[in-house]
BABAGU-333726 format. One record per residue (C-alpha): residue number from 0; chain; x, y, z. Coordinates in steps of 0.05 Angstrom, whole numbers, plus 5000, padded with zeros to 4 digits. Layout:
N
ATOM koldren fipa   xx   yy   zz
ATOM     NUM    A    X    Y    Z
...
END
This chain:
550
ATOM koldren fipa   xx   yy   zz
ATOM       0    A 7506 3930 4017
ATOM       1    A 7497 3866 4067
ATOM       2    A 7438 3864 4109
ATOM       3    A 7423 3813 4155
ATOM       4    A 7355 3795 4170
ATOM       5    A 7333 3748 4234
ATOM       6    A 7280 3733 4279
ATOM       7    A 7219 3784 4272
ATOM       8    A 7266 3839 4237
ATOM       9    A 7235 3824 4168
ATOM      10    A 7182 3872 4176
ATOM      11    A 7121 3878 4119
ATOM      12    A 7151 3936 4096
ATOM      13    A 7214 3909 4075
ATOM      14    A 7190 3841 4054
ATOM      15    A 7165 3866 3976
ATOM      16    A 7229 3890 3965
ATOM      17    A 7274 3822 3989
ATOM      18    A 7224 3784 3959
ATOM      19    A 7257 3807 3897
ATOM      20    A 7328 3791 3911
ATOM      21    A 7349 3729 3883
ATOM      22    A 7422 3714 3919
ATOM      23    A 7435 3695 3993
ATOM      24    A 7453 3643 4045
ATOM      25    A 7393 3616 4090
ATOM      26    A 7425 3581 4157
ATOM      27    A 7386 3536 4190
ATOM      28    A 7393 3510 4268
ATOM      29    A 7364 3437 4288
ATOM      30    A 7318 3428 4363
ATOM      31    A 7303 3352 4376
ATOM      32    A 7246 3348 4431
ATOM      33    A 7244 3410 4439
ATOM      34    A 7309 3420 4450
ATOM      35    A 7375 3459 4416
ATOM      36    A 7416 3412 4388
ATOM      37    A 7492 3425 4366
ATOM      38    A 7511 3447 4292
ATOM      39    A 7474 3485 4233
ATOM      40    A 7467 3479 4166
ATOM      41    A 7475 3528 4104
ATOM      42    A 7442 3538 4031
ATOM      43    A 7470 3583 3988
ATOM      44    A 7429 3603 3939
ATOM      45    A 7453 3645 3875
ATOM      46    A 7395 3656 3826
ATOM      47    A 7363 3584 3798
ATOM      48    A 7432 3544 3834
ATOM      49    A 7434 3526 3908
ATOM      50    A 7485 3476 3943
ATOM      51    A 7461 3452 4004
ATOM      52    A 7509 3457 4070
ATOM      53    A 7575 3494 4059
ATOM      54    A 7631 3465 4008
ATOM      55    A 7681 3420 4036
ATOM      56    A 7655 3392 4098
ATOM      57    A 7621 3327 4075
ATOM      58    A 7647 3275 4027
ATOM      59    A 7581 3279 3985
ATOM      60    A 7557 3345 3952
ATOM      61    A 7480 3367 3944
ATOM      62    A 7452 3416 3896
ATOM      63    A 7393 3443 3872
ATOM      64    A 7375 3470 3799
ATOM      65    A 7301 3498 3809
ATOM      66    A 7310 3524 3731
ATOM      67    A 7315 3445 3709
ATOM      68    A 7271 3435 3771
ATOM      69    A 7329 3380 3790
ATOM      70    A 7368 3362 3846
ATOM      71    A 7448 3329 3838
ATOM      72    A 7485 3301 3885
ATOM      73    A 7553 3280 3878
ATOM      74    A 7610 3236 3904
ATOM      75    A 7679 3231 3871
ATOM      76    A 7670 3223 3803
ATOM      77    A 7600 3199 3803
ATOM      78    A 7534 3241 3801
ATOM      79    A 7462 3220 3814
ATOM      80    A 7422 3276 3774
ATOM      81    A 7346 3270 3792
ATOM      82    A 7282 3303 3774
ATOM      83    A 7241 3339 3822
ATOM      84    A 7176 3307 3795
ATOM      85    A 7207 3239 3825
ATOM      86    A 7208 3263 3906
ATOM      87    A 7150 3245 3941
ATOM      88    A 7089 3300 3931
ATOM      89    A 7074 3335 3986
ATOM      90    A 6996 3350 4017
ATOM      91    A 6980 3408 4032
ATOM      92    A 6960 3429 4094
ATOM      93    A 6904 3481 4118
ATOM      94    A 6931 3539 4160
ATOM      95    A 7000 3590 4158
ATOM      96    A 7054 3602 4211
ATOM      97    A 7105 3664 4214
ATOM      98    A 7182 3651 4213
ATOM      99    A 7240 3704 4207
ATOM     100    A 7175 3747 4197
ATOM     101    A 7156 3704 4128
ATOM     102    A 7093 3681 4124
ATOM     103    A 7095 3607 4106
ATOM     104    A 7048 3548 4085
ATOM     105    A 7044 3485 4102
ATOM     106    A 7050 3409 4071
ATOM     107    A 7064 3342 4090
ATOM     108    A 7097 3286 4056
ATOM     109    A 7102 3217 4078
ATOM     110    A 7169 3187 4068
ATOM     111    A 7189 3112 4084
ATOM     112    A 7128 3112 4137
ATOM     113    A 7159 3190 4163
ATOM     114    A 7117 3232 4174
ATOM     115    A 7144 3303 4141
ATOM     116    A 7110 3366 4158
ATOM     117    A 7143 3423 4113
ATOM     118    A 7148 3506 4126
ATOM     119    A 7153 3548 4055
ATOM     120    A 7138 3603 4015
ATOM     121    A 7131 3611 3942
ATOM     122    A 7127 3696 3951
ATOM     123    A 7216 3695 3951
ATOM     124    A 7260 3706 3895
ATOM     125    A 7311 3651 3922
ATOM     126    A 7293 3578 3925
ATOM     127    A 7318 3509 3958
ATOM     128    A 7309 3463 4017
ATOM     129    A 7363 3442 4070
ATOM     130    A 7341 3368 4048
ATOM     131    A 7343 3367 3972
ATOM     132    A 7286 3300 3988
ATOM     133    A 7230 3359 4010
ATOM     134    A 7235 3407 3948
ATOM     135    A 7186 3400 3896
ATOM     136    A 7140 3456 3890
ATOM     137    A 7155 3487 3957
ATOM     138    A 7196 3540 3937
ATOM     139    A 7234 3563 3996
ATOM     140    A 7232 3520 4058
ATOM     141    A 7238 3551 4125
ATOM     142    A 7224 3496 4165
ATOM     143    A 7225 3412 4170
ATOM     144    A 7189 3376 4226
ATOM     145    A 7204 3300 4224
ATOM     146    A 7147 3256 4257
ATOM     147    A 7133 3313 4307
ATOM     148    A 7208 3318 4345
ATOM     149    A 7260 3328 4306
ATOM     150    A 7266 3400 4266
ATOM     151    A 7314 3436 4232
ATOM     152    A 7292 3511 4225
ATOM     153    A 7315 3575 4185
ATOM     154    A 7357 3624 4235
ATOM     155    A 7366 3678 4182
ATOM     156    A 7375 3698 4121
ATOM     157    A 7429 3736 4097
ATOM     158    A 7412 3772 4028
ATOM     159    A 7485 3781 3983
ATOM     160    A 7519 3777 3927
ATOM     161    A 7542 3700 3923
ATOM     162    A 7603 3694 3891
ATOM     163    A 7620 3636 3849
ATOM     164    A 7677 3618 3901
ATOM     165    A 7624 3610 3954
ATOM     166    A 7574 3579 3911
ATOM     167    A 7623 3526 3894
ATOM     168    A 7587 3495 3842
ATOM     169    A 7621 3438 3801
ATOM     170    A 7652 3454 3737
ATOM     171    A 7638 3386 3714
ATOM     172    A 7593 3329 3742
ATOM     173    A 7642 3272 3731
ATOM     174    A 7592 3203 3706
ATOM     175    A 7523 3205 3709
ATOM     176    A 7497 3143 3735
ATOM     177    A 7432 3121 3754
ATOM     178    A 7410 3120 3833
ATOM     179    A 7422 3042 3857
ATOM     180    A 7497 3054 3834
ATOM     181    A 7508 3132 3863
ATOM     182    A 7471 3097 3930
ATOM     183    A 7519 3040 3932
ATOM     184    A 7580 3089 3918
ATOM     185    A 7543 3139 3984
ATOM     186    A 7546 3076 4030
ATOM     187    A 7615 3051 4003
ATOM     188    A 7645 3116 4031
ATOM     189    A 7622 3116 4094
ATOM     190    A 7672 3064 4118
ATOM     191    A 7737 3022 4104
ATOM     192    A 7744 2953 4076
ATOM     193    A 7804 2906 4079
ATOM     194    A 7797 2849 4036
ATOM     195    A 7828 2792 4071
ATOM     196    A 7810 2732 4016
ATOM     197    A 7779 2724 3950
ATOM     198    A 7743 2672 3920
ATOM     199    A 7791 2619 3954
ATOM     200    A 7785 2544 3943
ATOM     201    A 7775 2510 4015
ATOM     202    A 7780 2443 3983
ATOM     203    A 7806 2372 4009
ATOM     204    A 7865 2329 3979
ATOM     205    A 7885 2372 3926
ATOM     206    A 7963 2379 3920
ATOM     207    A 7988 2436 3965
ATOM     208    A 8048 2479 3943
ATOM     209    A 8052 2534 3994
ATOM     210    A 8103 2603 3984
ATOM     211    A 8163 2607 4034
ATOM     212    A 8151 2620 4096
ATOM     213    A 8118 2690 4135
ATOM     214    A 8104 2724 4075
ATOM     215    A 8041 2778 4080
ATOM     216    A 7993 2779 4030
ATOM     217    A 7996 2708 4003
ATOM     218    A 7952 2646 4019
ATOM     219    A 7979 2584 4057
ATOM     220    A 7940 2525 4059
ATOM     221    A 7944 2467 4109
ATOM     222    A 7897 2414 4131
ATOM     223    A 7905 2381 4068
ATOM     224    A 7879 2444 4036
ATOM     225    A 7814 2454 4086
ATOM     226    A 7857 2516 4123
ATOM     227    A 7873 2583 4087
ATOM     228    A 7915 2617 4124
ATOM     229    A 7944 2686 4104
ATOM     230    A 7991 2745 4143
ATOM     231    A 7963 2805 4136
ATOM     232    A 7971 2878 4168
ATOM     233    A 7911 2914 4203
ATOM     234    A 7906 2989 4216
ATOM     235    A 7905 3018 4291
ATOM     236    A 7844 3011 4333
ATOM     237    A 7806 3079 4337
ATOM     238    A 7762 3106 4392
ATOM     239    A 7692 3087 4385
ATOM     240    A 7705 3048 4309
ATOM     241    A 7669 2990 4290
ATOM     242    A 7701 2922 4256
ATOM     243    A 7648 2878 4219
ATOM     244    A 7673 2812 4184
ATOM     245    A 7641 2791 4107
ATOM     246    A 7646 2725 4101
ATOM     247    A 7614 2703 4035
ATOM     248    A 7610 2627 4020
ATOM     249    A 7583 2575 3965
ATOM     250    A 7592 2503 3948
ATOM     251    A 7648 2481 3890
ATOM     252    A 7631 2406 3897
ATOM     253    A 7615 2401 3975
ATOM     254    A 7545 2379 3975
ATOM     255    A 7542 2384 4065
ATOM     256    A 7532 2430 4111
ATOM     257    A 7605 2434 4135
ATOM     258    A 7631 2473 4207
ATOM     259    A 7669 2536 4188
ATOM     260    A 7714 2583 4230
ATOM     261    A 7746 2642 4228
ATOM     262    A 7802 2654 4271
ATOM     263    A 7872 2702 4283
ATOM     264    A 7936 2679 4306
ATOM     265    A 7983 2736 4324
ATOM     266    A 8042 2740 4280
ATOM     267    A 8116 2733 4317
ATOM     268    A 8090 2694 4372
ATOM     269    A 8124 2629 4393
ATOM     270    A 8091 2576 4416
ATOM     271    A 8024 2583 4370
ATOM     272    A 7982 2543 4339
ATOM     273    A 8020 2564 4273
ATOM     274    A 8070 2511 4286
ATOM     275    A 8021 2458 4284
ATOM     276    A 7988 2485 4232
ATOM     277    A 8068 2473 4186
ATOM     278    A 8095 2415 4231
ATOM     279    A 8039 2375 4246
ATOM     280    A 7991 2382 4312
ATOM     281    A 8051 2336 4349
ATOM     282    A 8077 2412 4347
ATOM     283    A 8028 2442 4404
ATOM     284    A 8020 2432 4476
ATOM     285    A 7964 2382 4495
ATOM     286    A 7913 2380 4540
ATOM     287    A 7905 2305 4573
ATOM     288    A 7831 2292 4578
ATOM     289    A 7806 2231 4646
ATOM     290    A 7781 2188 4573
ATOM     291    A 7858 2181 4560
ATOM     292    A 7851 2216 4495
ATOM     293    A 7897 2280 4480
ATOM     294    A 7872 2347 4454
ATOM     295    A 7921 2383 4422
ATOM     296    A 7932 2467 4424
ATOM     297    A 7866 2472 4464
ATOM     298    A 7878 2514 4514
ATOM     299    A 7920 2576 4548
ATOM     300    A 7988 2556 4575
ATOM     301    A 8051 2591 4592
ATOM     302    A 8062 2627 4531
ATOM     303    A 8018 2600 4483
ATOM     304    A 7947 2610 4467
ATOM     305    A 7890 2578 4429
ATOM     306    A 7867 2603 4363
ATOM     307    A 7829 2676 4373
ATOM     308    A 7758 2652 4338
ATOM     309    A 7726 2714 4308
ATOM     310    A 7669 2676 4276
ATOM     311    A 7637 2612 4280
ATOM     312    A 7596 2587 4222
ATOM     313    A 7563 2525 4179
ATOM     314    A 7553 2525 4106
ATOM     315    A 7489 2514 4080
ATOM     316    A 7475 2449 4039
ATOM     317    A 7511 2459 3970
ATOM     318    A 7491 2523 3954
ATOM     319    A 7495 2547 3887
ATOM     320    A 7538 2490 3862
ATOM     321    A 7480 2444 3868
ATOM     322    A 7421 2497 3855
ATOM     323    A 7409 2465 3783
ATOM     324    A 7401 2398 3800
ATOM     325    A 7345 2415 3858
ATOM     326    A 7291 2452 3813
ATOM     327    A 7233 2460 3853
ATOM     328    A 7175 2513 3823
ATOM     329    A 7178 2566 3885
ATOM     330    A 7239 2545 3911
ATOM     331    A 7289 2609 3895
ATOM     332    A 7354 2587 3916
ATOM     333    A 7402 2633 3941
ATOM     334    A 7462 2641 3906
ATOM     335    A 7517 2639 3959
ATOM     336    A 7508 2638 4034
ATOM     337    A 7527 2718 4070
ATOM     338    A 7556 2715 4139
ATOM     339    A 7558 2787 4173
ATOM     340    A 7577 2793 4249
ATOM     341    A 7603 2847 4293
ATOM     342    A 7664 2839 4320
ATOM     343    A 7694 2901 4350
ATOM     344    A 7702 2867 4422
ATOM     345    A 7765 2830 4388
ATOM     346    A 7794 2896 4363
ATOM     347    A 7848 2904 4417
ATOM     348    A 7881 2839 4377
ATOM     349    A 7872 2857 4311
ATOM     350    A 7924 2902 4300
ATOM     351    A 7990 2899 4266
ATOM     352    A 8010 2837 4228
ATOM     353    A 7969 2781 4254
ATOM     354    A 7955 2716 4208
ATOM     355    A 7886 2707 4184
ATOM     356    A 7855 2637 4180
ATOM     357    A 7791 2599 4146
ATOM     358    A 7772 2522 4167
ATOM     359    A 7718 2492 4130
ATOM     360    A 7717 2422 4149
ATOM     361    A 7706 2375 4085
ATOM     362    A 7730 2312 4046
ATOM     363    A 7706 2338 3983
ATOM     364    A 7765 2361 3915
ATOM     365    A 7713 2412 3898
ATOM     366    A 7698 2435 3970
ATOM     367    A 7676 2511 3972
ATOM     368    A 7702 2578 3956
ATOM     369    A 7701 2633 4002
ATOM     370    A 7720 2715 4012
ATOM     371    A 7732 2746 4070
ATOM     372    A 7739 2826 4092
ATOM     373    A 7743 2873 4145
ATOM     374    A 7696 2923 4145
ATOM     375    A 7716 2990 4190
ATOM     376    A 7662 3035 4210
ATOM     377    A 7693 3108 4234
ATOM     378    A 7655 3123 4316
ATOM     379    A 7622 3190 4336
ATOM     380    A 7665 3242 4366
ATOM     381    A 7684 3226 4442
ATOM     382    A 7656 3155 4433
ATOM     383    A 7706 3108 4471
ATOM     384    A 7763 3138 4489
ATOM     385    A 7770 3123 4550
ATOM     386    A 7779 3059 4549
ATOM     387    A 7829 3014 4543
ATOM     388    A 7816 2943 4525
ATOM     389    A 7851 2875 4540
ATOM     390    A 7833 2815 4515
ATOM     391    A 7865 2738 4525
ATOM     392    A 7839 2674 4486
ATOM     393    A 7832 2621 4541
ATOM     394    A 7809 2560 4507
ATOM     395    A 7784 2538 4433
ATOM     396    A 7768 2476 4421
ATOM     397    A 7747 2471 4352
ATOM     398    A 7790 2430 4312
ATOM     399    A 7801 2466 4252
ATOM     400    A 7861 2416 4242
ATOM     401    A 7806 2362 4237
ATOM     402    A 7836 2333 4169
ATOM     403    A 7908 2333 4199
ATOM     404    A 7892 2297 4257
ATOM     405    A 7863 2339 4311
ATOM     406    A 7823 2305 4362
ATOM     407    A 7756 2326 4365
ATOM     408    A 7727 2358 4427
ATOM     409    A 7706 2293 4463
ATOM     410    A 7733 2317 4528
ATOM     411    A 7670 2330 4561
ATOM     412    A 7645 2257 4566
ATOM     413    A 7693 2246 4629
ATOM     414    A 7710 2318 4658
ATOM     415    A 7702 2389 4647
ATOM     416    A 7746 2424 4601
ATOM     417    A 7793 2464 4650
ATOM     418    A 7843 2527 4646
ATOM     419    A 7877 2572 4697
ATOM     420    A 7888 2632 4673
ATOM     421    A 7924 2703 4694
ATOM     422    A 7900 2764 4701
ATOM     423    A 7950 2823 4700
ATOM     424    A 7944 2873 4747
ATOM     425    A 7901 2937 4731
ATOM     426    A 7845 2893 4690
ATOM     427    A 7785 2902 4716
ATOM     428    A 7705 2886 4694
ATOM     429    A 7728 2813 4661
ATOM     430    A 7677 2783 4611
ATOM     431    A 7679 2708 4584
ATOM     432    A 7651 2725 4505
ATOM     433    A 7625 2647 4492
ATOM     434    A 7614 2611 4422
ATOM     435    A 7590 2535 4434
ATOM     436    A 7552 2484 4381
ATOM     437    A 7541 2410 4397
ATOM     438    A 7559 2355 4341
ATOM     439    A 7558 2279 4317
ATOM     440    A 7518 2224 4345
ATOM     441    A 7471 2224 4285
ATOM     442    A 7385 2230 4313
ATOM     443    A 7409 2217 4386
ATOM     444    A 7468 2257 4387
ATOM     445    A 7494 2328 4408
ATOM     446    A 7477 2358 4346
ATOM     447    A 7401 2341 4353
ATOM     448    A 7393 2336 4433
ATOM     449    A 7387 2400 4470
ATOM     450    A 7452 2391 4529
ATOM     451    A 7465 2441 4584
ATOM     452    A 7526 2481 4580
ATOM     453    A 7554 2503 4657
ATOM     454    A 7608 2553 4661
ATOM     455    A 7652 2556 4732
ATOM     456    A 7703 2606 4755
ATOM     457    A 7740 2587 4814
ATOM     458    A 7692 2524 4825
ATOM     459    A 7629 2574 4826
ATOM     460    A 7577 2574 4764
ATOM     461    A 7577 2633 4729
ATOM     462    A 7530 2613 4684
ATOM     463    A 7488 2563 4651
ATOM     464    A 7441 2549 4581
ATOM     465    A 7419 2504 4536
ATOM     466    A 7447 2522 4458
ATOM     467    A 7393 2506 4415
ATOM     468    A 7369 2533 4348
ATOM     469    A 7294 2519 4327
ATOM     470    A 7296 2573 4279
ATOM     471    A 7332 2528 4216
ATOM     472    A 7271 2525 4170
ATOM     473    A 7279 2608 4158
ATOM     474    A 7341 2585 4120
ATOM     475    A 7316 2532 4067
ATOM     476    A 7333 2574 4003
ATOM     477    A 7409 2572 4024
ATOM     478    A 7398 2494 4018
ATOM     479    A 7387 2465 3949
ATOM     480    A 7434 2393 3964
ATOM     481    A 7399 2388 4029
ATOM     482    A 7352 2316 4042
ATOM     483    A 7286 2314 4041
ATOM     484    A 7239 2264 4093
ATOM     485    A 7177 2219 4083
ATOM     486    A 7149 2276 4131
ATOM     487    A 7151 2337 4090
ATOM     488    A 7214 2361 4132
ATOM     489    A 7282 2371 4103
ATOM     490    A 7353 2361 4141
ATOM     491    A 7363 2437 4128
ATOM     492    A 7307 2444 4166
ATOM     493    A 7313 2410 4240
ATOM     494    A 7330 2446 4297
ATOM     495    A 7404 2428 4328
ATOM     496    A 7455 2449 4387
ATOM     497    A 7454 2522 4368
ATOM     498    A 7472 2523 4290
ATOM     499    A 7434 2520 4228
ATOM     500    A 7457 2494 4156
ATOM     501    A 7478 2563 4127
ATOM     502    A 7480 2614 4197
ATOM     503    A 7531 2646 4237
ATOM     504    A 7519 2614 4316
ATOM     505    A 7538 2689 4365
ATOM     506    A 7571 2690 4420
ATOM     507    A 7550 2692 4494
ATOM     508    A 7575 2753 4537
ATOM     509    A 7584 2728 4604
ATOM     510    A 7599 2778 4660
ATOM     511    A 7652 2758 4708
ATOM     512    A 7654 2815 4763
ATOM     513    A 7684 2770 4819
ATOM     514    A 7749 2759 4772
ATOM     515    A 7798 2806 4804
ATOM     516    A 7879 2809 4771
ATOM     517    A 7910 2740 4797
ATOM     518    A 7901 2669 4781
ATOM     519    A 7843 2637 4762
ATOM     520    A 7813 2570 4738
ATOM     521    A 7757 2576 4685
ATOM     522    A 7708 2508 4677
ATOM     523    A 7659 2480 4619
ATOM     524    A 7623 2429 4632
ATOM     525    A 7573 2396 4588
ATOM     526    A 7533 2319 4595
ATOM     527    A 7573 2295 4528
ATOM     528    A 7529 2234 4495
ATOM     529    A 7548 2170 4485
ATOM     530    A 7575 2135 4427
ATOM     531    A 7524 2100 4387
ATOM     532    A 7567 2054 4327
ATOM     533    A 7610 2089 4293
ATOM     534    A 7579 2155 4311
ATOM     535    A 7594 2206 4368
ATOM     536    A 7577 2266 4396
ATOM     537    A 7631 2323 4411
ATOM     538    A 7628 2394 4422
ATOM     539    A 7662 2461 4398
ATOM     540    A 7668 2515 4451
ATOM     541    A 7718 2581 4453
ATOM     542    A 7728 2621 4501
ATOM     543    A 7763 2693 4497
ATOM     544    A 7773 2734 4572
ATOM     545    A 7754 2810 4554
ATOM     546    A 7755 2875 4603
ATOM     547    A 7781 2945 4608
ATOM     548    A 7856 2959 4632
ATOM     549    A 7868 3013 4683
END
């Protein structure tokens, strides 16, 4: 017979003879502040075996084996099996409280700087924790109290016969493998990853042979080999999901720190900067600067727009290739240079088939080798979907065609850089997201003299800074090739026009709430310095509209 014990029904009476049972499921509810929250948990228990939360519902699986006095915890094909003894001990704690009529004691552990206070009684038959991490010698837990607010408590406990069906306890345990590697696998499944490139060579005047034309899946180069360009197709947006980009980077040969981009151009379109990338930058529309000089697919017009930048970043002086020859005792250096950023405001254009592009600007046969993926993080339930985002690339002037005969961005020496744009009808709550990093001119040029970047819409400033990055020192193990001063200082180190030898430089958000659907003219202006030899100063700015549709 099934009885179902809760709240105070566990009278004294009864509690000799339960305390004997050995078989049941304990559910547990969770309060945060105080409060109910959503959602319970489950431990089924069936004499020495308990699983933790019902079969089926999570990729991972939890057990307990109080006979071993071991927990498992598997994930595919891979199990982590470990010892109770290696959980944090828990303190115990003067004092008892009541729950479902049980008398309880109390401990506290403290885990990762948490502090744990624990409910349990050694006087049942059945053991097991809803956290498999708060188990060892605290035979039943009733209750879990994390740093004072956030609890998950036993509801009831409903003594049965388990059968093995509910129970669901592996029949086998798949590889055994030790924590760092069943941790890695836990994170791994949490999201989706697209590899994009691997390992590619980003290198300068090597001989190019590219495929035929518009195939997916296959790397293009162009720029005399410093663009990788491949088509690729991209999974639907969800609501509320995250995109993060992996780049991972390291010298083949390329002593310098070297400007690096990642950018999209959306497959099928026509004009795009794809056709200067195959016939040459005579191929895209140009933007006439007051100094005379053209700038070729800078900027929005008519049908065609600028490169989509997802990342801007610099490679660190020569790292690893060059981390033999710079042996310094102390000096660890790193063995390839990590970029990470969040890019989920540029989901609404990366779907479908959309080419994917590197530029590492260099001169060097060896040059660097790089990988790049998409990393998709699922959203919580209800997260985002409302919305509906748009999105247009207004301006980029980065010339990742540098080594095919771009023309840097010089523009701002004798005007503002200048686009009208159009807003369809039904956008609404417009943001300007921002990437800018000043260049050239050597000790008194951009890349070492703070300048004052102005943004206009419709003739009014929006908004105004000054880029600058005094934080390069933090990165001096990513730079084993870089020079070292009379001074103590090395190149790696000195601040510059918001980049650092071996750092991603973020975008600004700027809010534009006065930009209503209709025609607009969007202005950068910066105090470009002034040629000094055969050294000069330019600048690298992209700007990509963003805001909700109706």
């Amino acid at each position: 017979m099934i009885r179902i014990l809760s709240g105070c029904a566990l009278v004294l009476a009864g509690l000799a003879a339960q305390a004997q049972k050995n078989e049941a499921v304990v559910t547990y509810g969770f309060r945060n502040n105080g409060k109910e929250t959503r959602g319970e948990q489950q431990l089924i228990i069936k004499g020495p075996r308990a699983r933790v939360g019902a079969a089926g519902r999570q990729s991972e699986q939890q057990f307990l084996q109080t006979a071993e006095k071991a927990s498992y915890q598997t994930l595919g094909k891979v199990t982590l099996k470990k010892p109770f003894s290696e959980y944090v001990r828990p303190q115990q704690l003067p004092g008892t409280d009541t729950i479902l009529g049980i008398p309880c004691k109390k401990a506290r552990l403290m885990v990762r700087s948490n502090t744990i206070d624990v409910w349990y009684t050694n006087d049942l038959a059945i053991k097991g924790s809803p956290n498999i991490a708060y188990v060892r010698d605290l035979g039943l837990v009733l209750k879990i109290v994390r740093n004072g607010n956030s609890e998950t408590i036993a509801k009831k406990i409903d003594y049965h016969a388990v059968s093995n069906e509910e129970l669901a306890w592996p029949q086998s345990w798949g590889q055994l493998v030790d924590e760092p590697t069943y941790q890695r696998a836990v994170i791994d499944s949490r999201y989706t990853q697209l590899p994009v490139f691997d390992r590619e060579q980003i290198a300068f005047g090597n001989e190019i042979k590219n495929p035929a034309p518009d195939q997916s899946g296959v790397t293009y180069r162009y720029a005399a080999g410093t663009v990788i360009l491949k088509k690729v197709s991209l999974p639907a947006a969800k609501p509320g999901q995250r995109l993060f980009a992996e780049l991972v980077q390291y010298s083949n040969g390329d002593a310098y720190d070297r400007t690096g981009s990642v950018f999209m151009i959306p497959a099928g379109n026509s004009p795009s900067f794809l056709d200067g990338l195959r016939n040459g930058v005579q191929a895209l529309p140009v933007y006439s600067g007051r100094n005379g000089k053209k700038y070729q697919g800078i900027t929005a017009e008519g049908n065609y727009r600028p490169p989509l930048e997802l990342m801007r970043f610099f490679t660190p002086f020569g790292v690893r290739h060059f981390n033999a020859q710079a042996k310094i005792k102390g000096y660890d250096w790193a063995d390839s240079a990590v970029f990470r950023q969040d890019i989920t405001a540029l989901l609404p254009a990366l779907q479908g088939e959309v080419w994917i592009g590197i530029f590492i600007g260099n001169y060097d046969k060896g040059g660097h080798i790089a990988s790049l993926s998409f990393k998709y993080h699922p959203g919580y339930e209800g997260e985002g979907e409302s919305r509906k985002p748009w999105l247009m690339p207004v301006f980029n002037s980065t010339n990742v065609m540098e080594m095919a005969g771009q023309e840097y961005g010089t523009l701002f020496d004798k005007d503002s850089l200048t686009v009208t744009v159009d807003i369809p009808k039904g956008v609404k709550n417009l943001q300007l997201r921002y990437i800018t990093t000043g260049h050239g001119g050597w000790g008194n040029g951009d890349e070492f003299v703070p300048k004052q970047n102005e943004i206009f819409a419709d003739g009014k400033r929006v908004y105004h800074f000054t880029p600058w990055r005094e934080d390069c020192a933090t990165y001096r193990l990513l730079n084993p090739a870089s020079g070292n001063f009379g001074n103590g200082l090395s190149s790696s180190d000195l601040s510059r026009s918001n980049w650092c030898p071996g750092t991603l430089t973020l975008p600004v958000t700027i809010p534009l709430p006065d930009l209503a659907p209709g025609r607009h003219t969007i202005q950068v202006a910066i105090p470009l310095g002034k040629p000094e030899g055969g050294s000069f100063s330019a600048w690298n700015v992209s700007g990509v509209l963003i805001g909700e549709q109706e």
